[in-house]
N, C-alpha and C positions, 0 to 999 in steps of 0.2 A: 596934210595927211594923204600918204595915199590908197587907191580905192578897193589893192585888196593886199593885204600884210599875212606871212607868216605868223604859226602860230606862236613864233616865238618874238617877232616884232608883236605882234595884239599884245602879248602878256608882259613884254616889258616896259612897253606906253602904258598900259595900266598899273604897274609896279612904281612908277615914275609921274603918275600923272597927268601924264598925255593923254589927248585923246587918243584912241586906234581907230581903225572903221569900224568894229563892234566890241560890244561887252566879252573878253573870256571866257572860256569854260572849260575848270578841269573838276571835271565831280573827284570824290574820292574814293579811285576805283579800282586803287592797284589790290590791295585784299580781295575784293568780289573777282575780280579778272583771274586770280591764282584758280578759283573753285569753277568760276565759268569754262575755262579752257583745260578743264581735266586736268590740274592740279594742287596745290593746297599751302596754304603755308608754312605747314614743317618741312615740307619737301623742300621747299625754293629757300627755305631759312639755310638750305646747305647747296645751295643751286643756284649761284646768278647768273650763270647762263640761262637755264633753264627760266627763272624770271624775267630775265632780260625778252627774251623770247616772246612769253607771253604777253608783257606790257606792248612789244612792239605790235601783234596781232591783235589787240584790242585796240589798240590806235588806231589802225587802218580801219576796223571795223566798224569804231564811231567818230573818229576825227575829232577828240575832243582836242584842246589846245597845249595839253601839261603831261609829264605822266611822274608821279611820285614811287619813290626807290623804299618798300618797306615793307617787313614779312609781316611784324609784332611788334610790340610796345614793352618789351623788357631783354630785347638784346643783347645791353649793355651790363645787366646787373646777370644774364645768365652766362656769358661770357665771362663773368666775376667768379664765377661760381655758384651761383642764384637759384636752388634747386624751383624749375616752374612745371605746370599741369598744360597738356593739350586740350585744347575746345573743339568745338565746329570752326571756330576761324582763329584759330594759333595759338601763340603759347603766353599763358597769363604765371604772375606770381604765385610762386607752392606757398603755404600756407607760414611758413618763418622768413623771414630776412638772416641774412649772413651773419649779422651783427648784433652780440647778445648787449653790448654796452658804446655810445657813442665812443667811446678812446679806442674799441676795437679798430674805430674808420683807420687809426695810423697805421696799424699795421696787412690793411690791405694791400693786394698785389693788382697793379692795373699795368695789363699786357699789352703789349702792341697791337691795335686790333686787326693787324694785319695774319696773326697771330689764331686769331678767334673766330670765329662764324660771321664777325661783322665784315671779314675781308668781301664776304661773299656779296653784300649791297656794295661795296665798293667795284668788285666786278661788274656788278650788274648797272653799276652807273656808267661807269667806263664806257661798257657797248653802245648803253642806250646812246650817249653823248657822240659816240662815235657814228652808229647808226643815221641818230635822226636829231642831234644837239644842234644842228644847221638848222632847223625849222621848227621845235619843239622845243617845251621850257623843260629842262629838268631839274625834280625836285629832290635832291638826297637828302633824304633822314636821318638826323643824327640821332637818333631813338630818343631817350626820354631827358628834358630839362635835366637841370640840377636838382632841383625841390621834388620831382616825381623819383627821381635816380635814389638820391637820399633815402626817401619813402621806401623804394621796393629792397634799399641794401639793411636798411634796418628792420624793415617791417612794417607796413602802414601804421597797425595801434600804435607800436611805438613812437615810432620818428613823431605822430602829431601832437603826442601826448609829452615828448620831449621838448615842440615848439611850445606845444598851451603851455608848461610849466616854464619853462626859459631857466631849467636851473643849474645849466650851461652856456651861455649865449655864445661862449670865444669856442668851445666845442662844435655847435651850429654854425657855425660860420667857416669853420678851418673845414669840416665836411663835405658843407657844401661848396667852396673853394677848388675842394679838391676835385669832385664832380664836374665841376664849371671846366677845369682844365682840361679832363678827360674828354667832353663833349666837343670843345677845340682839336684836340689832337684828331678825332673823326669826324670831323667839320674840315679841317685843311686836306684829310684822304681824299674825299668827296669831292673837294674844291678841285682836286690835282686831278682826280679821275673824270671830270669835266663837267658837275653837276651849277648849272646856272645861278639855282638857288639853292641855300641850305635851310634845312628846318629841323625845329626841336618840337618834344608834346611834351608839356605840361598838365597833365591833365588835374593832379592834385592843388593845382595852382589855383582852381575855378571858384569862384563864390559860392560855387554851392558847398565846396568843402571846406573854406580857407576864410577867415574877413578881410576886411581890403587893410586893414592895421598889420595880418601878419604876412599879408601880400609884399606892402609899403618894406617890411624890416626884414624878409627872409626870402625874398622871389624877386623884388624889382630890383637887388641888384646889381645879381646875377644873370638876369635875362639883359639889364643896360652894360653890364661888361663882357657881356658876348656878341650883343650888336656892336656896340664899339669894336671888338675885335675884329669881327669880319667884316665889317666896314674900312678899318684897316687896311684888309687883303682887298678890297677894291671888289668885294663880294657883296651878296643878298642876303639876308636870313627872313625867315618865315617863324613866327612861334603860333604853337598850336594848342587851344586853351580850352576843354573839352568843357559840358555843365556851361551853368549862367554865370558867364564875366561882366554883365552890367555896372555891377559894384567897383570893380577894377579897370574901365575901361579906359577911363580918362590916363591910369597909372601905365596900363600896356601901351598905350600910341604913345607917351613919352619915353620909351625906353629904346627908341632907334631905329626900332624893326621898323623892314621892310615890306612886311605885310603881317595880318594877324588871320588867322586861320580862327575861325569863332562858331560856336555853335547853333542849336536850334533853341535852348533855352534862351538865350541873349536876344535880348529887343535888339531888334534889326534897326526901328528908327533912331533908337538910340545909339546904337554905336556908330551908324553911318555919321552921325551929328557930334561925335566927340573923336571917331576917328577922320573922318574926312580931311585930306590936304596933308596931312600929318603920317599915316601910312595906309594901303594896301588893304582893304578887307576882303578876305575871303570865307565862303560862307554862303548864308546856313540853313539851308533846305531843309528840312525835317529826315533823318534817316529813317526813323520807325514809321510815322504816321503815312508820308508822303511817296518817298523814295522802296520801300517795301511794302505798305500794305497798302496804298494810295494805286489811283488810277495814271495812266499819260495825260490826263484832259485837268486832272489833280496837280501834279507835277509840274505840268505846262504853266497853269496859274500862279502856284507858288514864285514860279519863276519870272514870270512875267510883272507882276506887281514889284518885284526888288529889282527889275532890271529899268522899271521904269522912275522907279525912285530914285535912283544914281545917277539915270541919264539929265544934263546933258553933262555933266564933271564926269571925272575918269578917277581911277583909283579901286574899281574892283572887279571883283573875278567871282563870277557862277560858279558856285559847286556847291554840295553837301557838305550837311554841318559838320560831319564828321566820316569815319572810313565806313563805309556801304557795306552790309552782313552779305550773304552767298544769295540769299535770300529775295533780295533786290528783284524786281525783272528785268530785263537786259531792255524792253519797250521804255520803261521810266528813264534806263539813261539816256537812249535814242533824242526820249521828249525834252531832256534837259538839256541837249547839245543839242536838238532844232528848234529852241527857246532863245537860245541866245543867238540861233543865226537869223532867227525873226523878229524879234525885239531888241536883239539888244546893237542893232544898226545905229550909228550916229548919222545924224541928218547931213 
């Protein structure tokens, strides 16, 4: 090991297993970063230069180790057509799904997303990889899984109330299928625009919404035929599982990934102990409690106790459970990257 690595050697000995000289850390900071640096996310959802930009000045500013490529969490389905509502921090699904009956999925149109506003993360990866891909992990998002994708083209009631009944199963599967390929075809952009790792959200995937039964028959295995894919391409993926996956954890470290991006609900000991050696966790500082309404001295702690539970094995990465509201203080992130340059040293 030597005694001081890039932050993109640190994060790929941790992806891998190795030790590094310290624990990672990329909180998840690219949404707060848009609204910190005087801009926002519908802006930059047609701007990657413009994001590109910002990610880059926020690096310099905290040095954390990563920077993730990502406006929203329905890119893909409004690029479909997907009519969505603006928030304080981006653009969420309008109140329908596209699709009044699953047989509609066939005669969807799925465009080049070179084509659609997703080009614009594909630009913004490009730069970033360009810029600072020599010393920095980059993270391109390939917006949402399969199972969440599904969800926002039908409509959440619907699509779960189509899984609880199962009274289509070849229907459910030819869908999400179709989904799965989709998330590849922007998964290879990403790859080609130089993005180190790729990542998906899942967020309807979680225990808190799903059980681990329709996890096992509708989610695990699509998420294990896309890590197999981009493992394939000699690539990384990250899946990101929002709520409490305790229930499912042991079924996520078997599906390939590279790493699992987990939240603040999910017992920490437990997942370190079912995912350990098997993939990657990344994770899961509290966004509400700690990371926004929490102190540095708060922050600092949370972190410290997880960086010393993993030490002396390798296999994770400091950050937040999930994407940091506007809301955040720029001091809490400060604390969570001089946490990890304080603790999370290996002897």
């Amino acid at each position: 090991m030597r005694s001081r690595m890039t932050s993109l050697e640190r994060s790929l000995c941790a992806i891998y297993h190795e030790r590094p000289d310290r624990v990672p850390v990329i909180p998840q900071a690219h949404v707060w970063a848009l609204y910190a640096y005087g801009s926002s996310s519908q802006e930059c959802m047609y701007d990657g230069v413009r994001y590109a930009e910002i990610q880059i000045q926020a690096w310099r500013d905290f040095g954390w180790d990563g920077i993730f490529v990502a406006t929203d969490s329905v890119a893909i389905a409004h690029s479909l057509g997907l009519e969505v509502r603006y928030t304080d921090v981006g653009a969420v699904p309008g109140p329908k799904g596209l699709l009044k009956s699953l047989r509609d999925a066939e005669r969807l149109h799925w465009p080049d997303p070179r084509e659609t506003r997703l080009n614009q993360w594909i630009i913004a990866t490009r730069i970033l990889a360009r810029e600072l891909g020599d010393r920095v992990l980059i993270l391109g998002r390939a917006d949402a899984g399969a199972f969440s994708l599904a969800a926002q083209l039908r409509g959440m009631e619907e699509w779960l109330l189509d899984v609880a009944l199962e009274e289509q199963p070849g229907l459910l599967h030819t869908f999400l299928e179709q989904c799965n390929r989709y998330s590849l075809w922007f998964i290879d952009l990403l790859l080609e625009a130089g993005a180190h790792v790729v990542t998906i959200g899942d967020g309807l995937a979680s225990g808190s919404v799903i059980s681990p039964r329709v996890y096992e028959r509708y989610v695990f295995p699509y998420h294990r035929a896309l890590a197999q894919a981009v493992r394939e391409r000699n690539a990384r993926l990250s899946i990101h599982v929002c709520g409490d996956i305790t229930p499912m954890i042991a079924q996520l470290a078997q599906t390939g990934t590279h790493l699992l991006e987990f939240d603040a609900p999910t017992d920490f000991e437990l997942a370190w102990q079912m995912a350990s050696g098997k993939t990657c966790l990344l994770g899961n500082v509290p966004v509400t409690e700690v990371m926004t309404r929490g102190s540095p001295a708060q922050v600092a702690a949370e972190c410290r106790w997880r960086l010393e539970r993993v030490k002396p094995a390798s296999g994770y990465i400091l950050s937040s459970g999930c994407a940091l509201s506007p809301g955040a203080p720029a001091e809490n992130l400060h604390a969570m990257v001089e946490s990890a340059q304080r603790y999370g040293q290996y002897a």
